[in-house]
TORVOVEX-364307 format. One line per field, with one value per atom (N, C-alpha, C): atom name; x, y, z. Coordinates in steps of 0.001 Angstrom, whole numbers, padded with zeros to 6 digits, always signed. Example, Ala and Ser with C-alpha at 12.3 -4.5 7.8 and 13.67 -1.06 7.14 Angstrom:
atome [N;CA;C;N;CA;C];
x [+013190;+012300;+013200;+012850;+013670;+012900];
y [-005690;-004500;-003300;-002250;-001060;+000030];
z [+007800;+007800;+007800;+007080;+007140;+007870];
This chain:
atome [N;CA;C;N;CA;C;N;CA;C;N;CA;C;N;CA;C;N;CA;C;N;CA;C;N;CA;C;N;CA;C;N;CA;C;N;CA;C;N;CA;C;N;CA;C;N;CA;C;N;CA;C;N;CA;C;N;CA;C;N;CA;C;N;CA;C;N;CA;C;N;CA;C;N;CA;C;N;CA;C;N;CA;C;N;CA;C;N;CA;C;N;CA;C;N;CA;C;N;CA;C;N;CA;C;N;CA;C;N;CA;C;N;CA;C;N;CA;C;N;CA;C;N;CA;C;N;CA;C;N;CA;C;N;CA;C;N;CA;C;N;CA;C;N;CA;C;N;CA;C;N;CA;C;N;CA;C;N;CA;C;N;CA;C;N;CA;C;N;CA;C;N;CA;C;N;CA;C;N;CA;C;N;CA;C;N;CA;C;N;CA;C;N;CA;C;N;CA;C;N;CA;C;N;CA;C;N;CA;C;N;CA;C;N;CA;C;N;CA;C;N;CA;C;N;CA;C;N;CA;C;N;CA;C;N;CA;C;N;CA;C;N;CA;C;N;CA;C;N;CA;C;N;CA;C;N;CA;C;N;CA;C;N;CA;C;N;CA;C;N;CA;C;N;CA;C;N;CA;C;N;CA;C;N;CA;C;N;CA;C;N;CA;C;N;CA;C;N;CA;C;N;CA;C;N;CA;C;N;CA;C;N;CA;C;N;CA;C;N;CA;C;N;CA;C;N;CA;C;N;CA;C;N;CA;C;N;CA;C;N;CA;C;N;CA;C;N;CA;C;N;CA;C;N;CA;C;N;CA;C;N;CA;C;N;CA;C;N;CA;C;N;CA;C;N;CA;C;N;CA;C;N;CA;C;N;CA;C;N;CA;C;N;CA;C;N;CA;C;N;CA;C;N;CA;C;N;CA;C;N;CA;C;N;CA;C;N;CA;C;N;CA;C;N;CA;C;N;CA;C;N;CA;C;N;CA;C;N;CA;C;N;CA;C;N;CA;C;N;CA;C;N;CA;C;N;CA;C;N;CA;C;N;CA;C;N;CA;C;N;CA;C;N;CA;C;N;CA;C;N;CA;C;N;CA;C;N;CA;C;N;CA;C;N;CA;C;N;CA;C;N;CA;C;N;CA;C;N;CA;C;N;CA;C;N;CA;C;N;CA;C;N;CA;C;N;CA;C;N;CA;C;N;CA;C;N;CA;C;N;CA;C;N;CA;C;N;CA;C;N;CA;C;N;CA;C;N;CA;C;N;CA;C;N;CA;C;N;CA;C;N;CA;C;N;CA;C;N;CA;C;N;CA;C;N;CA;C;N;CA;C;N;CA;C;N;CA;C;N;CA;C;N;CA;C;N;CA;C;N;CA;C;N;CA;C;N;CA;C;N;CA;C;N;CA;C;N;CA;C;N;CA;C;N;CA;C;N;CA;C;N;CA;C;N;CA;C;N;CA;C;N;CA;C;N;CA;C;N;CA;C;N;CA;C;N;CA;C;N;CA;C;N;CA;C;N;CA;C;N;CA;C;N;CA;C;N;CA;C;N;CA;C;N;CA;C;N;CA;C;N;CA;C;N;CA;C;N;CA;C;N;CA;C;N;CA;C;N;CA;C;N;CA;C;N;CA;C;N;CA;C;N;CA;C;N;CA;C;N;CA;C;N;CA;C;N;CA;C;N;CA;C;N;CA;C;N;CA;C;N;CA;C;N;CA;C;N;CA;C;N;CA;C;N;CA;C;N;CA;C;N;CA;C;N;CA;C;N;CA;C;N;CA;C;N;CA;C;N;CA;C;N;CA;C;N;CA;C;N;CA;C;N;CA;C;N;CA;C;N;CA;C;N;CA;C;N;CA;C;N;CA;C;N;CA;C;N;CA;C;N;CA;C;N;CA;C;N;CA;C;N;CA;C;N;CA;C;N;CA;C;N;CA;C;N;CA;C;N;CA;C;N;CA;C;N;CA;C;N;CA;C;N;CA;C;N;CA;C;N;CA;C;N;CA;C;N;CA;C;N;CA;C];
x [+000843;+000000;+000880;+000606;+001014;+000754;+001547;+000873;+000518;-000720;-001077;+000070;+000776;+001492;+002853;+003662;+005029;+005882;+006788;+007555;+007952;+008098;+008452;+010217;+010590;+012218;+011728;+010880;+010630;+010256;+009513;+009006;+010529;+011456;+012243;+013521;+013381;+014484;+013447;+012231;+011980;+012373;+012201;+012365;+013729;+014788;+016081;+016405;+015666;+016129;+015099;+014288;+014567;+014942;+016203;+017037;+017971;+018368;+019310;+018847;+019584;+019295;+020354;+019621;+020240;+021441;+022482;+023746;+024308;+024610;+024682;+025740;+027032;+027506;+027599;+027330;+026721;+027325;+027930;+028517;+027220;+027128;+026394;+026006;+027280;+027180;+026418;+026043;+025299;+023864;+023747;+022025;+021129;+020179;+019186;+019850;+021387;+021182;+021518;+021826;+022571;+021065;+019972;+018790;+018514;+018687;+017864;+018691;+020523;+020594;+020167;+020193;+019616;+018187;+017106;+015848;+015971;+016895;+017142;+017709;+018475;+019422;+018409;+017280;+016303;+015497;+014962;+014253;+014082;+014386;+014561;+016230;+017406;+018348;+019361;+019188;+020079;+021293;+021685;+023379;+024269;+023423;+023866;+024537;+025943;+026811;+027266;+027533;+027019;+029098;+029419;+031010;+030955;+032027;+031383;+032974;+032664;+033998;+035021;+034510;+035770;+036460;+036694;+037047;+036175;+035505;+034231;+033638;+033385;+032489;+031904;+030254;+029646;+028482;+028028;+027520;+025708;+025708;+024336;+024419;+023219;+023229;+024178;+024514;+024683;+023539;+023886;+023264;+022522;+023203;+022403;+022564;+021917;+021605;+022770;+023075;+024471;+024025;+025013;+025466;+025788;+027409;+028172;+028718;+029109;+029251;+030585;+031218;+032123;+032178;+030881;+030742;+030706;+031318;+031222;+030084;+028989;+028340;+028415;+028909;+029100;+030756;+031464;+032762;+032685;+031774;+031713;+030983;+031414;+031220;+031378;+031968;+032348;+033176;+033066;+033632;+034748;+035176;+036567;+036647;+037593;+038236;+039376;+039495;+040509;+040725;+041860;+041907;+041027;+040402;+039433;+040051;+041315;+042043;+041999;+041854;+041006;+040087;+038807;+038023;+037405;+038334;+037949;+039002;+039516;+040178;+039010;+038637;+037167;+036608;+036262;+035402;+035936;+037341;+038202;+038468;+038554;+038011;+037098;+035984;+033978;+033835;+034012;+033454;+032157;+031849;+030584;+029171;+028437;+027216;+026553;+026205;+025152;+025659;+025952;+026172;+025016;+025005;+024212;+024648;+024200;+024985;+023562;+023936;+023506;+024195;+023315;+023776;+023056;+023562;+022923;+022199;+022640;+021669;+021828;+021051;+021218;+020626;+020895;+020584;+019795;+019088;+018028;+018989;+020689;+021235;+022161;+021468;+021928;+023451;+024047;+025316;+024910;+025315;+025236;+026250;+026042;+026761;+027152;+028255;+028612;+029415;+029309;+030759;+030815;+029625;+029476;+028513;+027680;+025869;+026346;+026621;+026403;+027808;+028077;+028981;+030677;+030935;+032541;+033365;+033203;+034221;+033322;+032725;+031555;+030472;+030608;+029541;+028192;+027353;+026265;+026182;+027130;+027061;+028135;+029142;+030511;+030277;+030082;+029646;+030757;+030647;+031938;+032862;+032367;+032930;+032630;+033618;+033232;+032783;+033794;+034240;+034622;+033582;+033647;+032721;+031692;+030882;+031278;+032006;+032630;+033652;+033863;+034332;+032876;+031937;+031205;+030151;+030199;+029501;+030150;+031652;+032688;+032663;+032983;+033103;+032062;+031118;+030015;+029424;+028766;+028198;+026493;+026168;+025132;+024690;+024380;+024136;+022555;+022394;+020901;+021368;+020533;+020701;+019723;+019763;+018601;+018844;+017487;+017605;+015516;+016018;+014736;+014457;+013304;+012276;+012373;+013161;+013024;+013283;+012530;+013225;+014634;+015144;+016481;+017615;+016956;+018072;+017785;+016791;+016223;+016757;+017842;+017325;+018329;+018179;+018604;+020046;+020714;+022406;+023111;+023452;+024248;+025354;+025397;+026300;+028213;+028340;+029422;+029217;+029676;+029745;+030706;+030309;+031357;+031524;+030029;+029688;+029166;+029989;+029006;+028116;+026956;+025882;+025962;+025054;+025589;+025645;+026398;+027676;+026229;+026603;+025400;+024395;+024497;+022897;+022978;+024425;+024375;+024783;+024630;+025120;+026042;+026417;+027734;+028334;+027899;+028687;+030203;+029320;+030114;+031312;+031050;+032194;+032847;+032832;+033624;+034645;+034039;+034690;+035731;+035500;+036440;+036009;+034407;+033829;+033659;+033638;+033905;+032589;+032031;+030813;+029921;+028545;+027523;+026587;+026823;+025976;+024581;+023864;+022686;+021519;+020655;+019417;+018220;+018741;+017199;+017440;+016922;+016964;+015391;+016184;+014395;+014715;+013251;+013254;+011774;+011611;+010687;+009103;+009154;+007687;+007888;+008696;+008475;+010215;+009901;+011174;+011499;+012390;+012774;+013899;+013602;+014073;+015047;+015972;+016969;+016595;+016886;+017056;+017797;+017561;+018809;+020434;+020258;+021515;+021865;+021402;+021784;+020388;+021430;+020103;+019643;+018523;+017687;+016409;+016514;+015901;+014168;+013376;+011998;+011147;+009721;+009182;+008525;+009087;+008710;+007324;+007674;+006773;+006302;+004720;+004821;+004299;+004864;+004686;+003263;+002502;+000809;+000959;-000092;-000416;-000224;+000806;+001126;+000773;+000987;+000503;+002051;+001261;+002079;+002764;+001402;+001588;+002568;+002103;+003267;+004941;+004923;+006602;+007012;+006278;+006432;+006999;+005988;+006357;+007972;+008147;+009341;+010722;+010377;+011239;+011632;+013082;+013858;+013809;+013334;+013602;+012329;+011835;+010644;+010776;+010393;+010339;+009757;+010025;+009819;+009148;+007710;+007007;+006446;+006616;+006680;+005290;+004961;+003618;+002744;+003195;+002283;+002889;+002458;+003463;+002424;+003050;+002259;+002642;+001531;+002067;+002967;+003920;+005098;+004589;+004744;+004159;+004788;+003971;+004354;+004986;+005382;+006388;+005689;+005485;+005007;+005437;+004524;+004712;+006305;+006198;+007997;+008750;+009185;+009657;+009946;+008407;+008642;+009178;+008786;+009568;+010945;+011583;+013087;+013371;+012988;+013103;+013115;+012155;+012246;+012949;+013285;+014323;+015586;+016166;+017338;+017736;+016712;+016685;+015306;+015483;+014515;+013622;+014699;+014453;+013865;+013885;+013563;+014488;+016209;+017079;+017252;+017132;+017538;+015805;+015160;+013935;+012270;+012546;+011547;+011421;+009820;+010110;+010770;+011378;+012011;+011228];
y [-001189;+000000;+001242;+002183;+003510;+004793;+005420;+006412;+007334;+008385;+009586;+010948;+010913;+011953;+011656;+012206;+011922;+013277;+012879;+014404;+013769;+014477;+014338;+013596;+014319;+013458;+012117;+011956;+010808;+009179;+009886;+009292;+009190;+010044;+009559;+008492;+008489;+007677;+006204;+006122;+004737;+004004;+004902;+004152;+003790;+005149;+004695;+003652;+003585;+002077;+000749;+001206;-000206;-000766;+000247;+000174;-000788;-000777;-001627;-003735;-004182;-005312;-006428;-007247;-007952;-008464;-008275;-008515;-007452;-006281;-005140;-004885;-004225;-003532;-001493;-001267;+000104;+001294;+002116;+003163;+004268;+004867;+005341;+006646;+007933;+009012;+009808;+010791;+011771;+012029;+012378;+012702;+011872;+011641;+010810;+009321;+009258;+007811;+007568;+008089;+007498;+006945;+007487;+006598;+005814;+005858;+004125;+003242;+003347;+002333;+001872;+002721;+002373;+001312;+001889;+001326;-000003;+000345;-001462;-002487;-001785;-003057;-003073;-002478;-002956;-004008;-003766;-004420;-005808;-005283;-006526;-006536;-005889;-005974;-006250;-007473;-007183;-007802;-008516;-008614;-007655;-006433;-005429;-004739;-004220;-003419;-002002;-000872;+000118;+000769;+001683;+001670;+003282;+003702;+005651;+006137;+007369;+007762;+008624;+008119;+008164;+007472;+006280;+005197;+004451;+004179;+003180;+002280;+000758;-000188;-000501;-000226;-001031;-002154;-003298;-004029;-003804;-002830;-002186;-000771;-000236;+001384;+001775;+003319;+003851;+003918;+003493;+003722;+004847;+006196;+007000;+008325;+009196;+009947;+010851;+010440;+011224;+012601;+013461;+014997;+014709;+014043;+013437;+012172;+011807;+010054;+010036;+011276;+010593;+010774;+011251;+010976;+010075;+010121;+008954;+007986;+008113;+006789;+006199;+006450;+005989;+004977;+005231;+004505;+003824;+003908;+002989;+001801;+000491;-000516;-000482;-000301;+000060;-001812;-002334;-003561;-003012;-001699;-001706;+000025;+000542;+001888;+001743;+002893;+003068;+004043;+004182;+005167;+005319;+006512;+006684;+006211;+006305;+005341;+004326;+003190;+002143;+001112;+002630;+002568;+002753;+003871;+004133;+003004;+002296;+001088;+000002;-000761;-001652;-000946;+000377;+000714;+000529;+000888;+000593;-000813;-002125;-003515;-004072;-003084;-003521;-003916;-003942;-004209;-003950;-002294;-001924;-001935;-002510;-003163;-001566;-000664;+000484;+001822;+002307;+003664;+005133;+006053;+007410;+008305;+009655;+010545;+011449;+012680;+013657;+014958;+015980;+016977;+018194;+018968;+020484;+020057;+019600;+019261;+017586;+017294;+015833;+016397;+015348;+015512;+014256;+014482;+013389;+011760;+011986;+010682;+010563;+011042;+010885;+011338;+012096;+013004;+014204;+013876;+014684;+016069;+017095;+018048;+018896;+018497;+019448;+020083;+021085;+021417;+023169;+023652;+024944;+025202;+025990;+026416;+027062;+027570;+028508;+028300;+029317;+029722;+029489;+028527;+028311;+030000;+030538;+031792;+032956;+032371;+033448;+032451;+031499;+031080;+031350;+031171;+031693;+030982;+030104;+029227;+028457;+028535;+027919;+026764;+025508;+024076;+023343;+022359;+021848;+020941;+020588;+019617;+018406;+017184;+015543;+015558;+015440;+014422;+012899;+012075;+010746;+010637;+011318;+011475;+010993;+011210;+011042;+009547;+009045;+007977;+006689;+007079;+006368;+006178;+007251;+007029;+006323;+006267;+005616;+004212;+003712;+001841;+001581;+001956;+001542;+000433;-000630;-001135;-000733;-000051;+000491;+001959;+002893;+003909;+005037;+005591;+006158;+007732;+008621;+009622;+010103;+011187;+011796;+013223;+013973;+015095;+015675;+017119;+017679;+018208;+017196;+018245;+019298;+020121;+021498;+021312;+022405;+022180;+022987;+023965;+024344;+023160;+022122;+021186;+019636;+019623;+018328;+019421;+019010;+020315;+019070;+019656;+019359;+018560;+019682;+019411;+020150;+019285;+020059;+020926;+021595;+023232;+022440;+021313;+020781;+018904;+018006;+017073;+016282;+016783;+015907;+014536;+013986;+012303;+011978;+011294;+010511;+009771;+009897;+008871;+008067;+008152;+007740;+008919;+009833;+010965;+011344;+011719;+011941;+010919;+010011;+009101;+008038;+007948;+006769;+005814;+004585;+002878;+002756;+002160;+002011;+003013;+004074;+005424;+005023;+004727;+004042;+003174;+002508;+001596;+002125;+002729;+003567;+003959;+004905;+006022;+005003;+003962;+003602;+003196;+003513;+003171;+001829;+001694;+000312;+000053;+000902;+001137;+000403;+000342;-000182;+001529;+002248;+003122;+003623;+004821;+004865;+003842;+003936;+002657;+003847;+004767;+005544;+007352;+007923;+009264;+009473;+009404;+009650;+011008;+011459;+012868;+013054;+013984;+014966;+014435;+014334;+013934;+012506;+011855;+011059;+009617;+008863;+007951;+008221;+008277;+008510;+006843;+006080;+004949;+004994;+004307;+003980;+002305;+002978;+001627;+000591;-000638;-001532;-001366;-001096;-000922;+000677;+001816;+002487;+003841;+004799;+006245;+006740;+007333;+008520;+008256;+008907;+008338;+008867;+007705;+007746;+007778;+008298;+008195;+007144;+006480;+005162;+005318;+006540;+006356;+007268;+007946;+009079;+009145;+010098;+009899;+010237;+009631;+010135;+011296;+011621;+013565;+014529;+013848;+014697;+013884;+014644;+014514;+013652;+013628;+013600;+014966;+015646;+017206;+018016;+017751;+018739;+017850;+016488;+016134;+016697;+016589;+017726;+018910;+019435;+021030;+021572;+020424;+020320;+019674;+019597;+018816;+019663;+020144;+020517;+020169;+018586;+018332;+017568;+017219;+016752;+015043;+015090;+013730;+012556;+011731;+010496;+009368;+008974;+008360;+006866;+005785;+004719;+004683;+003170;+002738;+002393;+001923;+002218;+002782;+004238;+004594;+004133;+004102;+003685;+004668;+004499;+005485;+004444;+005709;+005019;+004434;+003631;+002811;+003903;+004501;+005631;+004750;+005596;+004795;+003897;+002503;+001733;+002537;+002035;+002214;+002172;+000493;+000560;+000886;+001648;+002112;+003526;+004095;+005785;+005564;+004341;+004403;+004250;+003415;+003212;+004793;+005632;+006846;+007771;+008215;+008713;+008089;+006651;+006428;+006970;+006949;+007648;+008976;+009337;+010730;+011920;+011532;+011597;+013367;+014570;+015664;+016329;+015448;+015348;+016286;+016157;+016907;+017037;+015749;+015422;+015161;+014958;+014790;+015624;+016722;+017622;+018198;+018861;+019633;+020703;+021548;+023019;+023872];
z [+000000;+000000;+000000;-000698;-000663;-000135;+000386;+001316;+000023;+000347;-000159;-000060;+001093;+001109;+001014;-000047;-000465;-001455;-000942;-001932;-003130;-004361;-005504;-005077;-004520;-004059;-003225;-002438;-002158;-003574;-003960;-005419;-005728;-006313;-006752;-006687;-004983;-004163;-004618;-004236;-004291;-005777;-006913;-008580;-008211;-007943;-007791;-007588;-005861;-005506;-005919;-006948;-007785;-008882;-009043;-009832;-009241;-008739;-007603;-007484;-008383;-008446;-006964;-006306;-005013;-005854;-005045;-005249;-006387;-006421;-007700;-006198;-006799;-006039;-006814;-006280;-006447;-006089;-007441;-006419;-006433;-005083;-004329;-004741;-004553;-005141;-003897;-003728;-002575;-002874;-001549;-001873;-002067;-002930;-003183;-003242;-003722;-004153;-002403;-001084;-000799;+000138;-000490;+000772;-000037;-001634;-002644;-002324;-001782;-001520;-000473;+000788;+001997;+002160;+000865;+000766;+000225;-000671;-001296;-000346;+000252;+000843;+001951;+002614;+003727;+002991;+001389;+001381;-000470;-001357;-002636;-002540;-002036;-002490;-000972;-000992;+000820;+000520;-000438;-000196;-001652;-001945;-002427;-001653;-002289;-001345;-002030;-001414;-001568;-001272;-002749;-002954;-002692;-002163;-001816;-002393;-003119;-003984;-003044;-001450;-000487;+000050;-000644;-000047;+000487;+000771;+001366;+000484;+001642;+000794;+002192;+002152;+003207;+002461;+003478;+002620;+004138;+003762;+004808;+005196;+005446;+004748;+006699;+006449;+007571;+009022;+009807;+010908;+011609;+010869;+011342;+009741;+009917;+008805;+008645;+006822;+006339;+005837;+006188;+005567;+004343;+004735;+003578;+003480;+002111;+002656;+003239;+004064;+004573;+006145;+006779;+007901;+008695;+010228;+010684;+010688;+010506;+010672;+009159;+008457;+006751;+007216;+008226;+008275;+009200;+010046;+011445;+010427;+010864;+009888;+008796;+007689;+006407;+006578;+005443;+004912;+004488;+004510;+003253;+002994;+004199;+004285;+003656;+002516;+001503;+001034;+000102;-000741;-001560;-002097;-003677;-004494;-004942;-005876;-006172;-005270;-004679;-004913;-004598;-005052;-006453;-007453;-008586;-009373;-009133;-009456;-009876;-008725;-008817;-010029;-010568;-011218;-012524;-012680;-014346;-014652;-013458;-013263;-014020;-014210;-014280;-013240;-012316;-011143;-011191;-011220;-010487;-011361;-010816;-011608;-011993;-011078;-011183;-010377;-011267;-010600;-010731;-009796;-010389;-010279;-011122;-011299;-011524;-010783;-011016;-011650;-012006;-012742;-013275;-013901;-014560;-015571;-016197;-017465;-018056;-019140;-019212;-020825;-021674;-023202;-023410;-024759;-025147;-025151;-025136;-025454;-024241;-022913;-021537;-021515;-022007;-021745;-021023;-019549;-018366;-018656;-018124;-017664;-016409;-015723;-014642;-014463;-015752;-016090;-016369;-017142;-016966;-017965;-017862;-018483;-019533;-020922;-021475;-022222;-022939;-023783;-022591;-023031;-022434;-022256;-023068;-022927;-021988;-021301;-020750;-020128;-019555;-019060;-017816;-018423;-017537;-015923;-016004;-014626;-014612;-013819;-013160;-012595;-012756;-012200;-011408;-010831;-009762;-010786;-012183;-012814;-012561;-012554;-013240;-011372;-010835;-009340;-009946;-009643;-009926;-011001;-011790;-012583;-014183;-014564;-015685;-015723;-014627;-014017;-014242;-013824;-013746;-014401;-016159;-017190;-017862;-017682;-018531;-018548;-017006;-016939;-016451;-015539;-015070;-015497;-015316;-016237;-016462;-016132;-015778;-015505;-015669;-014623;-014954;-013862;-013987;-013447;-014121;-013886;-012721;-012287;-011097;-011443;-012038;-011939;-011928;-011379;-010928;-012665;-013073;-014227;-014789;-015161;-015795;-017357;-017539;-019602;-019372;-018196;-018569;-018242;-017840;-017171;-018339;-019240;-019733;-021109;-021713;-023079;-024254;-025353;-026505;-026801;-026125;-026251;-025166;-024423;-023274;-023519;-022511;-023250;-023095;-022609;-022482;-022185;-022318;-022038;-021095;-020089;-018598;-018710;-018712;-018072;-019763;-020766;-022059;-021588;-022230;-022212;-023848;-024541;-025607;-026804;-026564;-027189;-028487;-029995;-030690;-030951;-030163;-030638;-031511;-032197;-033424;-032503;-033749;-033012;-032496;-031773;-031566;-031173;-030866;-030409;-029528;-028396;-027133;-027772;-028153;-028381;-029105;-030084;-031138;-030883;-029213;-028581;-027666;-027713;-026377;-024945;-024879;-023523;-023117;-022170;-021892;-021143;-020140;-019372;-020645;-019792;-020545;-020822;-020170;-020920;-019689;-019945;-018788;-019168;-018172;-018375;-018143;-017779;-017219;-016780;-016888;-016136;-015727;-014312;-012964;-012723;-012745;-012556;-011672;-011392;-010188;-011157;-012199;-013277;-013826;-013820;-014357;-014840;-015735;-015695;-017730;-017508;-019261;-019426;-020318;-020360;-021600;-022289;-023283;-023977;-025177;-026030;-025448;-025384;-024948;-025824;-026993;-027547;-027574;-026596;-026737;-027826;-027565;-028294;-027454;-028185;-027597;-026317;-025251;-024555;-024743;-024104;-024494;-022923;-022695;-021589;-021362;-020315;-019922;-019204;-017897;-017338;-016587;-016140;-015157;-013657;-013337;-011649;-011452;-010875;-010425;-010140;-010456;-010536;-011472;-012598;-013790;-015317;-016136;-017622;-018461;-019902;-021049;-021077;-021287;-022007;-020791;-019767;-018533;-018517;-018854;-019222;-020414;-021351;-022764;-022712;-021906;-022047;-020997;-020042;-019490;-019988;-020893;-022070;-023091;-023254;-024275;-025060;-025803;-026776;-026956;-028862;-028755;-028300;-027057;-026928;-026897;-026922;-027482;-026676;-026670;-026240;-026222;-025401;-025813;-025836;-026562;-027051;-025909;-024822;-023735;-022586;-021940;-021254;-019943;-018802;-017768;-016788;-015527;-013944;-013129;-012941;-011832;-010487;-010181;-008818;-007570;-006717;-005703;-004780;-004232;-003185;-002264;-001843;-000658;+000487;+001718;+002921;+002849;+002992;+003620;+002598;+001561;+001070;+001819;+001712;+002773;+004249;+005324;+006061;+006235;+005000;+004806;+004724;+003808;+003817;+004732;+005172;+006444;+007361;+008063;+008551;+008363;+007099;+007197;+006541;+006589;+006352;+007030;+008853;+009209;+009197;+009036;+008982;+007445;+006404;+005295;+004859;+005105;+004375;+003052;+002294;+000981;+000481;+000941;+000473;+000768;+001310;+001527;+000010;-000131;-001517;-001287;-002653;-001985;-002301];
């Protein structure tokens, strides 16, 4: 059963985490992903283990609610304190089944940007760059994006390309280029789930969150997008899904609306 009252970031932590297949080792990333893994590993994914781009591997979420993943309750029990080096090692391996990445903008062929808004010689917005982001579009074997709905953040062609998704959209892009990663599977957002071809391309709307339209993901959409033959409503978050949530994120830091 599903509760009636839930935040759009709530909705989004639960798809996340069922993205998260049992036994996936997962790099984690901040924020939203770090409660889908929490939700998974409480409940379809329990010997999934969860890789943090500070050195960390725990194989069960933190005990008490993270700032950052490198607070103490993220290292108290940790399976495996290390260098990030390390850790971004396992990842050039294939190791890591699913990674997520957030960002400024995202393009119809999932090439993220966190790198800077606008005209390079003048940009309208100074961004933090890759971190581990560009790391983990690369070998990943897997990865999902998370971003909030806007048409300035969902648009055409990103003003730079940090993280490849699949680069202009043709076959084989990826491999062409050298990637070794498998490529994104999904970008969850605040309205809805945008899904990918299995071999790659342009992404299409899988699915929408109760309460909103075709026409309102449309009009939030940069680009004309692309609609599968039956699109369906996203399943709202279960009970224990929202209590995994609110458990570890009990002040609704990462998951209140703003």
């Amino acid at each position: 059963m599903a509760s009636n009252s839930y935040t759009p970031q709530e909705q989004m932590v639960a798809v996340a985490a069922r993205e998260i297949q049992d036994g996936d080792l997962v790099f984690v990333g901040m924020r939203l992903p770090i409660l889908a893994y929490a939700v998974a590993r409480n409940a379809h994914a329990p010997n999934a283990r969860g890789l943090f781009e500070v050195g960390l591997m725990r194989d069960q979420p933190a005990g008490a609610f993270l700032g950052t993943m490198g607070d103490p309750p993220n290292v108290a029990g940790a399976l495996w304190a290390t260098r990030m080096s390390n850790v971004m090692a396992l990842m050039a391996q294939g190791s890591v089944d699913l990674g997520f990445i957030g960002g400024a903008e995202v393009d119809r062929f999932g090439n993220v940007n966190t790198s800077y808004v606008g005209d390079p010689t003048q940009p309208k917005v100074r961004l933090p760059g890759s971190g581990g982001g560009a790391d983990i579009a690369i070998l990943s074997r897997r990865w999902v994006t998370l971003m909030s709905h806007e048409r300035r953040r969902l648009v055409e062609h990103v003003s730079f390309v940090t993280s490849p998704g699949y680069g202009d959209g043709s076959p084989y892009w990826r491999k062409h280029n050298g990637l070794l990663g498998g490529g994104p599977v999904a970008i969850i957002t605040t309205l809805c789930v945008l899904h990918f071809p299995e071999l790659g391309g342009e992404a299409y709307l899988a699915s929408i969150h109760p309460g909103h339209t075709i026409d309102e993901v449309r009009a939030e959409t940069g680009w004309e997008l692309k609609v599968a033959e039956q699109v369906t409503e996203t399943p709202p978050p279960s009970e224990s899904e929202l209590a995994a949530i609110r458990r570890f994120d009990p002040e609704g830091f990462w998951t209140r609306s703003a």
